[in-house]
N, C-alpha and C positions, 0 to 999 in steps of 0.2 A: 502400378496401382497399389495405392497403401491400405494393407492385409486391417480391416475393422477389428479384430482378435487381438494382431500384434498393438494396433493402436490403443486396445482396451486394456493390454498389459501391462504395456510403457505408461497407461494414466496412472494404476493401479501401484504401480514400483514407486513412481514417482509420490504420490500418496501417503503411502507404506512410510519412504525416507524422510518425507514431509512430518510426520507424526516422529520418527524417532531424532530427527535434527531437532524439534520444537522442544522435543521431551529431555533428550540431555545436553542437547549445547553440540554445534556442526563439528566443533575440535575436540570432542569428544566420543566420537565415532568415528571407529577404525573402516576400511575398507571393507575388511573382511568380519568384521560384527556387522554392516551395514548389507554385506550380501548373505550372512546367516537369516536376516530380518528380512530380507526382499525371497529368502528361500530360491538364490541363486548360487551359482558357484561363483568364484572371484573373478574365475575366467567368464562368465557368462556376464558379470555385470559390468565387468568392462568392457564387452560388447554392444552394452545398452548405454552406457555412459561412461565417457574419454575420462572421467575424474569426480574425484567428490565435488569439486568447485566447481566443474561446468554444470554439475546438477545442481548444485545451491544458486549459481548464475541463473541459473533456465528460471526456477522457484523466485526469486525475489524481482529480476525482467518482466515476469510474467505478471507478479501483483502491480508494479508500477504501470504495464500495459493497461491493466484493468481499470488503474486512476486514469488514468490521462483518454480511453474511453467512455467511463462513467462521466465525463466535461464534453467530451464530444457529443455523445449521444443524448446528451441532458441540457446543452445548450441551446436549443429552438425551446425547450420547453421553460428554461431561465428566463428568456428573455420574452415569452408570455404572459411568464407570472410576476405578480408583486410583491411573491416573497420568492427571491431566489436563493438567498440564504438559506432558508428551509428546506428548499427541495436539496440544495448540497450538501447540508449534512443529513438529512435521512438518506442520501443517494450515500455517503460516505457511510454509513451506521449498519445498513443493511449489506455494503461489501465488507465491513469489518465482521458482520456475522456468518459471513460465507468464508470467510479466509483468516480466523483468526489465527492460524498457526505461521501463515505468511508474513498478517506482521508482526508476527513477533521475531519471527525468521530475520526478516528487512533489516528490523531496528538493533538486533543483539549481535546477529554476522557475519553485516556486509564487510566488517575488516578480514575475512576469513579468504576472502575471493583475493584473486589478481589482483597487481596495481592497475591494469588495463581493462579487467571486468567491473572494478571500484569505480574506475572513473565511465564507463558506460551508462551505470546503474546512477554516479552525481548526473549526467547528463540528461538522462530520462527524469529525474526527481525535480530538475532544474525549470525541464519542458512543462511539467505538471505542475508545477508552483507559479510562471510565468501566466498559465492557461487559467489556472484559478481564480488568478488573482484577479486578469482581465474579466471574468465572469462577474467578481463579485464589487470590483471597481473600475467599470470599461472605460470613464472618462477619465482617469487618472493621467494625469501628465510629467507624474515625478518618473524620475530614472535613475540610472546609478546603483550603490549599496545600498541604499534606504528603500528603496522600493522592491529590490530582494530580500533584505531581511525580513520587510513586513509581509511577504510569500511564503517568506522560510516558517515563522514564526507560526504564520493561519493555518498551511497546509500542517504543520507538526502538532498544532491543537485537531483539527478536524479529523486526524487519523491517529491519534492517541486515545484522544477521553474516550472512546467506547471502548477501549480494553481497563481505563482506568476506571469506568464506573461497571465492569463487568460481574464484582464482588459484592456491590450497591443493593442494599435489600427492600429493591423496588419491584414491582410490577416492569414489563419492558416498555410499556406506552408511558409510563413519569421517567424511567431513565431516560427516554429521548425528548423528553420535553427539559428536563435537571439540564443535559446534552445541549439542547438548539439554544435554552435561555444563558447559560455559559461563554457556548460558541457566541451566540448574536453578541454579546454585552463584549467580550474581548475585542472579536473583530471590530465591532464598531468605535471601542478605547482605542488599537491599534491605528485603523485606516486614521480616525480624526486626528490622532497625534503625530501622525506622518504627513497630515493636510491632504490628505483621499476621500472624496466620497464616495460615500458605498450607495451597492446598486439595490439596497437592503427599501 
């Protein structure tokens, strides 16, 4: 049975790393400056974790987990509403306000992992871009490159601009409006010029 302490620790470490990878860059942290910061010994942190990368693995796994549930558990209500473009980017706006140091984590070093933890992390990314897309254009019939890139493209604007208007000297209720009328008008330039309709 798993000890609620030890699980409160390992949140806590993992936290801890989470703040100093975001803060100086993952290749920029030693082992052992990273178990000064966790207020471990060397030996003690390599009992909590096999390696710096499976811990940056576990951290950027764990934000794509959260995309690809934030489509799960938001699609019965997608596909109630008439705007479901609205509910997925404030459904994306309000994960990027819970986890911004993730993604920055995601986008600056996922080259820092394995070639085998890299291609895990394209595969989850893949899963969630597929899933999106189906969300935001279910009758779409293209396949191929074209209909992946236009994935690529939406999923990397819906989980960018809120770090890029995070400097924006709005109130939060006009940045996520600045955010969905952005979001809406690309996506909808995109789907039409790849012949998709949106489920907008």
């Amino acid at each position: 049975m798993t000890n609620p302490a030890q699980c409160s620790r390992y949140e806590e470490s993992r936290d801890k790393a989470l703040e100093l990878f975001a803060l100086k860059g993952f290749g920029q942290v030693s082992m052992r400056e990273l178990a000064a910061h966790l207020g471990l010994t060397a030996g003690s942190l390599y009992h909590h974790f096999p390696s710096k990368q499976h811990l940056l693995f576990d951290l950027i796994e764990e934000l794509h987990e959260e995309l690809l549930a934030t489509l799960t558990l938001g699609s019965k209500r997608l596909r109630a509403t008439e705007n479901p473009l609205g509910v997925l980017i404030r459904a994306h706006w309000n994960l990027h306000r819970e986890r911004p140091l993730q993604f920055r984590l995601a986008e600056r070093d996922l080259c820092c992992l394995t070639d085998t933890q890299q291609q895990q992390i394209i595969n989850l990314r893949e899963q969630y871009e597929r899933q999106l897309l189906q969300l935001i254009a279910p009758h779409t019939t293209l396949g191929g490159m074209q209909l992946k890139a236009a994935g690529h493209a939406i999923a990397n604007l819906v989980n960018h601009l809120p770090g890029w208007l995070e400097d924006c000297p709005l109130p939060d209720s006009q940045r996520l409006a600045l955010m969905e009328n952005l979001v809406v008008g690309a996506i909808e330039r995109t789907l039409l010029a790849c012949g998709i309709s949106s489920a907008a």
